[in-house]
Backbone as numpy.savetxt, mean C-alpha at the origin, in Angstrom:
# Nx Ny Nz CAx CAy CAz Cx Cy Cz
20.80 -0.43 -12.67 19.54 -0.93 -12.15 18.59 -1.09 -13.32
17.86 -2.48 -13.48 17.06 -2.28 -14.63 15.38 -1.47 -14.65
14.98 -1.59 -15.36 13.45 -1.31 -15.30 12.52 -1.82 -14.31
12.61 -3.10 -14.31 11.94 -4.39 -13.57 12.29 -3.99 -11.67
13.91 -4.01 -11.49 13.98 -3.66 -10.17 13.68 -2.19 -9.90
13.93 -1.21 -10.65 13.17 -0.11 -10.24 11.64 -0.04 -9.63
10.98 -0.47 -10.97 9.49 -1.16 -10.64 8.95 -2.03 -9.06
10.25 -2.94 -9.19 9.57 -3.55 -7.82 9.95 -2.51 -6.25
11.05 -1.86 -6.83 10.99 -0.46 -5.44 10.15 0.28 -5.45
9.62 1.11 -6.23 8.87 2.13 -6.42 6.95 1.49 -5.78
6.77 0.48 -6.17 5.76 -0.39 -5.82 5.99 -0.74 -4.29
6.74 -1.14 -4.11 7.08 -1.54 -2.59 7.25 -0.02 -1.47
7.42 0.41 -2.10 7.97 2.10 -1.43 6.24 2.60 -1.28
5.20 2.41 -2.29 4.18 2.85 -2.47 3.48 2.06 -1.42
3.46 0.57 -1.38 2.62 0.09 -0.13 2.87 0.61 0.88
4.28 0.96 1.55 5.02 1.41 2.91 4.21 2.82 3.18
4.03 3.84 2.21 3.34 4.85 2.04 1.73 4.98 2.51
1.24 3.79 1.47 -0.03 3.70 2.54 -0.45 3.30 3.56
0.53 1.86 3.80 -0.01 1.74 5.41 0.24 2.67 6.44
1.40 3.62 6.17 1.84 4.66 7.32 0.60 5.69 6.88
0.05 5.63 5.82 -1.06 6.77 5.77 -2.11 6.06 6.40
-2.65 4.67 6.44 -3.73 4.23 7.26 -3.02 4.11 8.33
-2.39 4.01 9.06 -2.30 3.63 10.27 -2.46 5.41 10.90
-1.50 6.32 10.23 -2.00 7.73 11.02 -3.48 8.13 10.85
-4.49 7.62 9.59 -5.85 8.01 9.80 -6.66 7.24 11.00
-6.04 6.27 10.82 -6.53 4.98 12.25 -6.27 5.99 13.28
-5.22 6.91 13.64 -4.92 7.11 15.07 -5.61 8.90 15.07
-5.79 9.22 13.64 -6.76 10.07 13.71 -8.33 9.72 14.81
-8.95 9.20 13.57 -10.08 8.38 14.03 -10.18 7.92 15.83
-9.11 7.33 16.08 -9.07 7.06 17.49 -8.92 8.72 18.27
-8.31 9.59 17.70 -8.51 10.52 18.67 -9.43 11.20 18.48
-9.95 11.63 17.52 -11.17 12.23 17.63 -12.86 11.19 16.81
-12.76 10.61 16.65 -14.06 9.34 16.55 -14.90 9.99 14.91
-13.79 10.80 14.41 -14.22 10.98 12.92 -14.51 9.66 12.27
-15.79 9.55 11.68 -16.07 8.37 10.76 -15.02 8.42 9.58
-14.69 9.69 9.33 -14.42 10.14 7.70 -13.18 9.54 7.84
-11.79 9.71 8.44 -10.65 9.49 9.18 -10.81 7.30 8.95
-11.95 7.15 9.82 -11.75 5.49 9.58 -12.12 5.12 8.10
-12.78 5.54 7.30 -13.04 5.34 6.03 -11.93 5.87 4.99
-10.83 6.90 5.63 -9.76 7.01 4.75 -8.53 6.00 5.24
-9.14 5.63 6.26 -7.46 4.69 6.44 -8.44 2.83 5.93
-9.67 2.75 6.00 -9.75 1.53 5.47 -9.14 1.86 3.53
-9.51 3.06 3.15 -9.03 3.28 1.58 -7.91 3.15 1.63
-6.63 3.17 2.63 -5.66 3.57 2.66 -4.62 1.54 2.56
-5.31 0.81 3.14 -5.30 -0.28 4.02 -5.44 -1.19 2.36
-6.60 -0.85 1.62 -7.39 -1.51 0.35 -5.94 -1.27 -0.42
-5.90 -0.22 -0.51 -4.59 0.31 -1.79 -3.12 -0.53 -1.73
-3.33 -0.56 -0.34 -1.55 -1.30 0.24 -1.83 -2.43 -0.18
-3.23 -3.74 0.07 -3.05 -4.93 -0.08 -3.40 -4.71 -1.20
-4.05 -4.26 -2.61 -3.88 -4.26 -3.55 -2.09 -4.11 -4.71
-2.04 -3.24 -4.00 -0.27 -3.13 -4.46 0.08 -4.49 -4.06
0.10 -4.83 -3.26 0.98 -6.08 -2.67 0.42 -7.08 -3.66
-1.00 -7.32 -3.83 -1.29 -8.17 -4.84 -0.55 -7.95 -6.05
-0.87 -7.03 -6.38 -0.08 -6.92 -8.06 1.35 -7.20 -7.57
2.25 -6.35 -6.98 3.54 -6.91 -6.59 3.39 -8.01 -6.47
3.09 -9.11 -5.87 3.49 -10.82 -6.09 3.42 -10.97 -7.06
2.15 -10.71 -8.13 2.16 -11.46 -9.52 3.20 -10.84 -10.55
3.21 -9.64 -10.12 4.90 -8.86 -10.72 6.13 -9.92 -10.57
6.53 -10.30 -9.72 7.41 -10.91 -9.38 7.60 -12.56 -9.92
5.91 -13.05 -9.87 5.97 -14.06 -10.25 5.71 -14.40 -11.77
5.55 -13.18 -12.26 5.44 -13.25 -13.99 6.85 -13.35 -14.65
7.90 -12.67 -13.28 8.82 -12.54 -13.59 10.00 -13.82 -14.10
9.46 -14.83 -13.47 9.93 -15.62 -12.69 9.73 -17.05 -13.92
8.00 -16.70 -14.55 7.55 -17.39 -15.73 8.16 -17.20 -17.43
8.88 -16.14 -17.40 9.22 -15.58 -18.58 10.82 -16.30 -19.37
């Protein structure tokens, strides 16, 4: 396995991570109406589509080289 596909698992494994962490603060929040709970799963939500950003351009730098 090289460097590059390691990279794109470990990154991809990391988004999967946060949305299952926002989606359980989401269902926090829904059960008890903690503000704090919806403000960790919108942080949680930011991080995933950020990864995902960099992952595409990962892929597509890849692709330029």
């Amino acid at each position: 396995m090289s460097v590059t596909t390691a990279h794109k698992i470990l990154i991809a494994t990391a988004i999967g991570f946060f949305l299952v962490y926002a989606l359980w603060e989401l269902a926090e929040y829904s059960r008890s109406g903690d503000t704090q709970a919806l403000a960790w799963s919108a942080a949680g939500t930011t991080a995933a589509v950020g990864l995902a950003i960099y992952l595409r351009r990962f892929i597509r730098s890849l692709g330029a080289s």
